[in-house]
KEKE-3310 file (N, C-alpha, C; in steps of 0.2 Angstrom, whole numbers, plus 5000, padded with zeros to 4 digits):
npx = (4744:4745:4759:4770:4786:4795:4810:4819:4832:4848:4861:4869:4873:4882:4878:4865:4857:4863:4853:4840:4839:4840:4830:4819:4820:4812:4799:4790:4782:4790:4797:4810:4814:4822:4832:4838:4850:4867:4876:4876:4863:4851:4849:4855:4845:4836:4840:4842:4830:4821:4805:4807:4806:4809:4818:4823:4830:4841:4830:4831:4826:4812:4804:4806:4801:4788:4785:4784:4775:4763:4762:4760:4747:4741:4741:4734:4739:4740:4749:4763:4782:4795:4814:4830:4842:4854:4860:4859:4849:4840:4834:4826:4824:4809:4796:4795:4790:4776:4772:4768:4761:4751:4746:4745:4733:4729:4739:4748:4758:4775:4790:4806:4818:4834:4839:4840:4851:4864:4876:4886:4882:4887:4895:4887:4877:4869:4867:4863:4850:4844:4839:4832:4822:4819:4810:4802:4793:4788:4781:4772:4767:4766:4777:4791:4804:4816:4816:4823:4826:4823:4820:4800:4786:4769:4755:4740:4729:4734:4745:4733:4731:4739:4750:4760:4773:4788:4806:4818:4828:4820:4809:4805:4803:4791:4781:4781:4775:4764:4754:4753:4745:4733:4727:4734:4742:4757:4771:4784:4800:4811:4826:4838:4854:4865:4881:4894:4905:4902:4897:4887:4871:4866:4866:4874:4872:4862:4853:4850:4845:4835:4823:4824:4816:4805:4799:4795:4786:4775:4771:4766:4754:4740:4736)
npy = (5193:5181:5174:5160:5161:5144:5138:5125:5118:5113:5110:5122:5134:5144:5151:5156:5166:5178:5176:5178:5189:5197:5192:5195:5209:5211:5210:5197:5184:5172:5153:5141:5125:5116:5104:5094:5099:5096:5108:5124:5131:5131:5140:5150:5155:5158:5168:5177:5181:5173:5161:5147:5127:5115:5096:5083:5075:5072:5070:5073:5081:5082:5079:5087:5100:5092:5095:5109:5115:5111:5117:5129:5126:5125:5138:5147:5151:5157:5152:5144:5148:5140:5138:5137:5134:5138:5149:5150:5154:5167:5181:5193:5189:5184:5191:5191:5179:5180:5191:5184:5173:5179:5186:5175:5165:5152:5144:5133:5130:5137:5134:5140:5144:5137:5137:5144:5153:5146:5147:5145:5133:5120:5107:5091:5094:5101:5091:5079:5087:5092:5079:5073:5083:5083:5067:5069:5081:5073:5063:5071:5078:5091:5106:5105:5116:5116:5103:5100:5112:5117:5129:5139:5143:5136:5136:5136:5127:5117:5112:5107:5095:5088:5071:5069:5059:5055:5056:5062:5071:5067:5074:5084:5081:5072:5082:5088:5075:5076:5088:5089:5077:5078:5089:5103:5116:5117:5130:5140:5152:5162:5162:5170:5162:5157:5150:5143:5136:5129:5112:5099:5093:5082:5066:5058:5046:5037:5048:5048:5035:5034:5044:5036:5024:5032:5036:5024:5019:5031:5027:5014:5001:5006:4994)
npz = (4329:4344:4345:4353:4357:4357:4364:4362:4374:4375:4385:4379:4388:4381:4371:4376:4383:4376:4365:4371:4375:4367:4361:4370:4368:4356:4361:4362:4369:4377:4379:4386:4386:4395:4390:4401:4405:4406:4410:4415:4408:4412:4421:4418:4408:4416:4423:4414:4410:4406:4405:4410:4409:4415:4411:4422:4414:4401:4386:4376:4358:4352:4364:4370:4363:4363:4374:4374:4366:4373:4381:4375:4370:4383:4388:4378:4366:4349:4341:4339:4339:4334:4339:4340:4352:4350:4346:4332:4324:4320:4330:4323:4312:4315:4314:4299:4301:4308:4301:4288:4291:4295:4282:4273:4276:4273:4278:4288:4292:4294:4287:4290:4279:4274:4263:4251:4254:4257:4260:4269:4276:4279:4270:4271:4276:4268:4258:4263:4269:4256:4252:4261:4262:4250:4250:4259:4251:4242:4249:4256:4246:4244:4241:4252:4256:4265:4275:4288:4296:4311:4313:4314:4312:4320:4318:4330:4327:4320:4330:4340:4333:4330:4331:4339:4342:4343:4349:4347:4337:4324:4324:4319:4303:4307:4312:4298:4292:4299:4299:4285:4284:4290:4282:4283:4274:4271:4270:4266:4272:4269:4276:4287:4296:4305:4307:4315:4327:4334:4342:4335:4339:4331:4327:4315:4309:4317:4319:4306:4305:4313:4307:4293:4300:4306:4291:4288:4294:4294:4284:4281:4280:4290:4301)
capx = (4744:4748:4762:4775:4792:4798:4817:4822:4841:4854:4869:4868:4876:4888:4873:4855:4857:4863:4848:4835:4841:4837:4820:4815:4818:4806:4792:4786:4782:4794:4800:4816:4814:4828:4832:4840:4857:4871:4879:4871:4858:4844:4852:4856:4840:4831:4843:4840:4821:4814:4802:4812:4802:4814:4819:4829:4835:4841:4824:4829:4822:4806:4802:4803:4796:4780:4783:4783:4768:4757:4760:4758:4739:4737:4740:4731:4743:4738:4752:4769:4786:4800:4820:4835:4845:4861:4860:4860:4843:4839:4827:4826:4816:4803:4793:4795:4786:4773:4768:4768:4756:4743:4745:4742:4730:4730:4746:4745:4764:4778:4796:4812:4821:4839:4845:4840:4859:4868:4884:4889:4879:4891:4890:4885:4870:4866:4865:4857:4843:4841:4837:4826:4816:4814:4806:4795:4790:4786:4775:4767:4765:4768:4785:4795:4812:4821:4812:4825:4824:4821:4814:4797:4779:4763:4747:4736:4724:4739:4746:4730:4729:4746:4749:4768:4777:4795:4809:4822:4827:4814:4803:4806:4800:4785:4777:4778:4769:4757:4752:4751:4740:4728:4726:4736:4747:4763:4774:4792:4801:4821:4830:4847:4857:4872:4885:4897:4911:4898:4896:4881:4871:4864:4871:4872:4870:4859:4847:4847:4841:4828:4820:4818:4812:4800:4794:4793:4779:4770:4772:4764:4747:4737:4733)
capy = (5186:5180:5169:5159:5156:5139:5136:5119:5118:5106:5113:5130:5140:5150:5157:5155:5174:5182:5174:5178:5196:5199:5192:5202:5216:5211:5208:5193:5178:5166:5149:5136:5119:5113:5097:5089:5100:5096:5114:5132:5134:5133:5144:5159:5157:5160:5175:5180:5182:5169:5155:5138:5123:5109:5091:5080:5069:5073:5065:5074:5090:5079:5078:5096:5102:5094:5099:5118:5115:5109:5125:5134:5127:5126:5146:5150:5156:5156:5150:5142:5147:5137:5142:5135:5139:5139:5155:5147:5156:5177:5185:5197:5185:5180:5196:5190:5172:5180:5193:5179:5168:5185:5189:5170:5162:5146:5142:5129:5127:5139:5134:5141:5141:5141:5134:5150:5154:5140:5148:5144:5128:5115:5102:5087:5095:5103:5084:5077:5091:5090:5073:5073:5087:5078:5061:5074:5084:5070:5061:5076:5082:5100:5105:5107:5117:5114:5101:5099:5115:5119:5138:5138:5145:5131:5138:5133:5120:5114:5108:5104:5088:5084:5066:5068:5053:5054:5061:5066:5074:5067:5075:5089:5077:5071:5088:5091:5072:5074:5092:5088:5070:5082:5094:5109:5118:5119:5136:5143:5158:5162:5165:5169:5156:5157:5144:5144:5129:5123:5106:5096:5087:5078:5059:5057:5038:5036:5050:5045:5028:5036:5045:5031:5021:5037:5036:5017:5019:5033:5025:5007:5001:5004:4987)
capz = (4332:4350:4348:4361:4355:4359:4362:4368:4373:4381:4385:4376:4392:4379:4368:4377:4386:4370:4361:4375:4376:4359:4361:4377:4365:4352:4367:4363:4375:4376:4386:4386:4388:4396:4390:4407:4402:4411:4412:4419:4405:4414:4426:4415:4406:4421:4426:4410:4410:4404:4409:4409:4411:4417:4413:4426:4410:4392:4382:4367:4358:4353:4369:4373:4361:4364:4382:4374:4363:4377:4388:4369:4371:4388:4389:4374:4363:4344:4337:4343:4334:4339:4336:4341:4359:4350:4342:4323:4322:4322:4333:4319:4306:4319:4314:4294:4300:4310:4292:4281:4293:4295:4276:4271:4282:4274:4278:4296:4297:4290:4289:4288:4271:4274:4256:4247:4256:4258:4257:4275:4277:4280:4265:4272:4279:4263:4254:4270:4268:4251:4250:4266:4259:4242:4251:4261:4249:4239:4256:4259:4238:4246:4242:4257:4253:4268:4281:4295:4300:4317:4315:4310:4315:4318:4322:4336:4325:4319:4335:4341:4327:4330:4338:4340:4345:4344:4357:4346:4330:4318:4327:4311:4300:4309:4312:4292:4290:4303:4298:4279:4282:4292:4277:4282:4269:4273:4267:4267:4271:4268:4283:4291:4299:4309:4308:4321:4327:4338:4339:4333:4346:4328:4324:4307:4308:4322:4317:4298:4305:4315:4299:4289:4304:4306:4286:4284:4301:4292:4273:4281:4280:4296:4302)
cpx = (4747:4753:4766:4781:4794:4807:4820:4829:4843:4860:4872:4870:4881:4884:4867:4854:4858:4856:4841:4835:4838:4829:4815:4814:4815:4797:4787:4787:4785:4794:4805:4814:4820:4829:4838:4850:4860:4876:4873:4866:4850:4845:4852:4851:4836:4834:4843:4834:4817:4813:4807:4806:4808:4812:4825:4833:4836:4834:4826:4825:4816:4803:4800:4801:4788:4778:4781:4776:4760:4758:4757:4748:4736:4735:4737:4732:4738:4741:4759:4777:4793:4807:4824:4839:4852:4864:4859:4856:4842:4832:4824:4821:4811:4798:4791:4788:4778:4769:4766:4762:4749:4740:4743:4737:4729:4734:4745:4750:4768:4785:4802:4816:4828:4843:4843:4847:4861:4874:4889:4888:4887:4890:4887:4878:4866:4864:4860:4848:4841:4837:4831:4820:4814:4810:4800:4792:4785:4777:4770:4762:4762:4778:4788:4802:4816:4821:4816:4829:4823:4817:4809:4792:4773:4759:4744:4733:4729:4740:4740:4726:4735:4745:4756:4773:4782:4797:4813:4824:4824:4809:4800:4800:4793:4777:4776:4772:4762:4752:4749:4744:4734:4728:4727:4741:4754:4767:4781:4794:4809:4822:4838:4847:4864:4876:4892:4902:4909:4896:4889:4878:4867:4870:4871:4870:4864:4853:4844:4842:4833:4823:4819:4816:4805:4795:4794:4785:4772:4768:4768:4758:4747:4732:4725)
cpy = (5186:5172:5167:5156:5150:5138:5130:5120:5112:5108:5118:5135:5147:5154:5156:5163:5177:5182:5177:5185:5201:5196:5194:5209:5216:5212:5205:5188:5175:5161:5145:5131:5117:5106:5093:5093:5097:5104:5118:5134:5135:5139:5153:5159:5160:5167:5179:5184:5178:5163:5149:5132:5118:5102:5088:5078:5073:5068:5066:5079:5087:5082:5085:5099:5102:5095:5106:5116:5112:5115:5129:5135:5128:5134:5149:5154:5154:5153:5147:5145:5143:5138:5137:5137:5139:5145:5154:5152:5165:5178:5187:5192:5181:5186:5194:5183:5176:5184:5189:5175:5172:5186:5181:5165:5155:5141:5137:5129:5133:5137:5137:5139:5143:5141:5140:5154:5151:5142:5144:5136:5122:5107:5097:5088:5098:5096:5082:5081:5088:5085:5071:5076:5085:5074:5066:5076:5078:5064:5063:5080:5090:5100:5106:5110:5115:5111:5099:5105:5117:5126:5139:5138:5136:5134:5132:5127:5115:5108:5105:5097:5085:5078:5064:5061:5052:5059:5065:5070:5075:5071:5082:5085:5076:5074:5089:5085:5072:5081:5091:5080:5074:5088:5098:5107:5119:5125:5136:5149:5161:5164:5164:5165:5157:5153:5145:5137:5126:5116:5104:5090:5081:5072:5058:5050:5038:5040:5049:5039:5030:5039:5040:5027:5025:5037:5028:5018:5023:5030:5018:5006:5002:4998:4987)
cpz = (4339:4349:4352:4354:4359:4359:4367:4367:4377:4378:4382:4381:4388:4374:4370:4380:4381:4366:4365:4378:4369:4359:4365:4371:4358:4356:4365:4370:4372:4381:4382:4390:4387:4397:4396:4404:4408:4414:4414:4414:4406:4418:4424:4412:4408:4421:4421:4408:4409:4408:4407:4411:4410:4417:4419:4420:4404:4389:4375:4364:4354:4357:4372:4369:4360:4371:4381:4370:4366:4380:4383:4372:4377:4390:4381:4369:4355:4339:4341:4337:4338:4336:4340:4346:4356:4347:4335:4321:4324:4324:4326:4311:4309:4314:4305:4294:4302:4304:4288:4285:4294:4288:4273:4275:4283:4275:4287:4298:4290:4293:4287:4281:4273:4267:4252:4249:4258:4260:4264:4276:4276:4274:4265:4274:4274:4258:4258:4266:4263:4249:4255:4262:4253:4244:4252:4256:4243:4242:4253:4251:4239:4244:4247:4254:4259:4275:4287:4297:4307:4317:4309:4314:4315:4321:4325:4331:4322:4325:4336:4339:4329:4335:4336:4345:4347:4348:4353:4339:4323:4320:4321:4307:4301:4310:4305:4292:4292:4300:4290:4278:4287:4288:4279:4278:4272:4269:4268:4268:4272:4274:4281:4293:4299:4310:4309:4322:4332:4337:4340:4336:4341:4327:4318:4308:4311:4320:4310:4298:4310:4310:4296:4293:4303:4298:4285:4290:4296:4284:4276:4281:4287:4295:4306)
residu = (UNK:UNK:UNK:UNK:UNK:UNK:UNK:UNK:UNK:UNK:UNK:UNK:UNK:UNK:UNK:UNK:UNK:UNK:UNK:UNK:UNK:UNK:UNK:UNK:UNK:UNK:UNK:UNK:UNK:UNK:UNK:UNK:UNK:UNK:UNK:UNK:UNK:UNK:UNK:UNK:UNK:UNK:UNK:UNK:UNK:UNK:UNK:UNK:UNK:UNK:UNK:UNK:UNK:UNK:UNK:UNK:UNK:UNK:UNK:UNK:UNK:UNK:UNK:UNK:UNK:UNK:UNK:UNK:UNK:UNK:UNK:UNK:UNK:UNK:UNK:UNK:UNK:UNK:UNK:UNK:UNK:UNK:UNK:UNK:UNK:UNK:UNK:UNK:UNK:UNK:UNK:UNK:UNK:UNK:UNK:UNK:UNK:UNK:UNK:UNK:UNK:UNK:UNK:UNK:UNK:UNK:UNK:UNK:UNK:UNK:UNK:UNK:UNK:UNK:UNK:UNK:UNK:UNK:UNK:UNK:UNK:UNK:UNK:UNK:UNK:UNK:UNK:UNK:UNK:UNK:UNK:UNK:UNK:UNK:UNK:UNK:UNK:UNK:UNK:UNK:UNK:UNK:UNK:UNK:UNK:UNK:UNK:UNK:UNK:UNK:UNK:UNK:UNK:UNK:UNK:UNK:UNK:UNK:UNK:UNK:UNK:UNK:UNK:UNK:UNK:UNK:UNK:UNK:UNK:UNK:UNK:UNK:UNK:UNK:UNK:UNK:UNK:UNK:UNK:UNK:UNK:UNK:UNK:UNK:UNK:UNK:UNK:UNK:UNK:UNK:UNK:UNK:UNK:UNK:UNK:UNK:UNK:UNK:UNK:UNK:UNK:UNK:UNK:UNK:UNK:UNK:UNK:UNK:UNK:UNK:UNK:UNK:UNK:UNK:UNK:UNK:UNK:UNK:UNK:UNK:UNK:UNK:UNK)
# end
């Protein structure tokens, strides 16, 4: 497979060079979408090696991500995976999504499974999820085990069906619905995850109320 890692970040100067050092040394393509940081991260990502494509504003990792998923298509990659600049995510299980998406081909989208070890997971986020990924999986009548994820492969026809509309952290959510209501299969696959005393650029309020904004739009009749 030819795939492009995606890493949007905002404000990740304290791990995007560690992360981008470890990914130089697997040798794949990668890029950072710099979501309008206010710190050096575009700066050192650059000095680090990688392509950066730059916002002036914070939009939100929505937003960048479907900035990284259009250079995906525009350069003819065949898959996209996208990760996390905070380091939460390991180089080291890229290689596991890329097996799984060669060996299964039906698969259009594979996510990240962190709740097979939860142990670190912070509890609120382990309720949170759980509950998300029950509504989805219930949408979508795919199980999803753990849909607010961030690390997690989409192949090319994949993307190229998606009609992504949001800026910021539903934007999880939206790729399983839109994947799933265009007949791809969605899959899983256990990962590590590194949980650290970084703080969470999620709102819990704010973005809980964007998710159900997000599934009352898709649950509604088209008028």
């Amino acid at each position: 497979m030819k795939p492009c890692i995606i890493i949007p970040a905002f404000n990740e100067s304290g791990a995007i060079s560690r992360l981008i050092r470890k990914i130089r040394d697997l040798n794949l393509n990668f890029i950072v979408v710099d979501d309008g940081s206010t710190d050096d991260t575009a700066e050192i990502a650059e000095k680090s090696g990688a392509l950066v494509l730059r916002s002036q504003v914070n939009q939100g990792k929505g937003a960048a991500l479907i900035r990284g998923f259009e250079y995906c298509l525009k350069n003819k990659f065949d898959s996209a995976i996208t990760m996390d600049g905070d380091g939460q995510h390991l180089p080291e299980d890229i290689a596991d999504f890329i097996r799984l998406a060669a060996e299964q081909k039906d698969l259009g989208m594979i996510i990240g499974n962190r709740m097979v070890n939860r142990r670190n997971m912070p509890f609120i986020r382990v309720m949170t999820n759980k509950f998300m990924s029950w509504l989805l999986s219930c949408l979508t009548r795919q199980k999803i085990s753990d849909s607010q994820c961030g690390f997690r492969l989409i192949k090319r026809e994949v993307l190229e069906k998606l009609s992504l509309k949001t800026n910021k952290f539903e934007i999880e959510s939206e790729m399983i619905i839109e994947a799933a209501q265009n007949g791809f299969k969605i899959g899983s696959i256990p990962i590590q995850t590194v949980y650290q005393k970084e703080r969470s650029h999620i709102n819990p309020v704010v973005d809980t109320i964007r998710f159900f904004r997000l599934i009352f739009k898709k649950i509604s009749p088209k008028k």
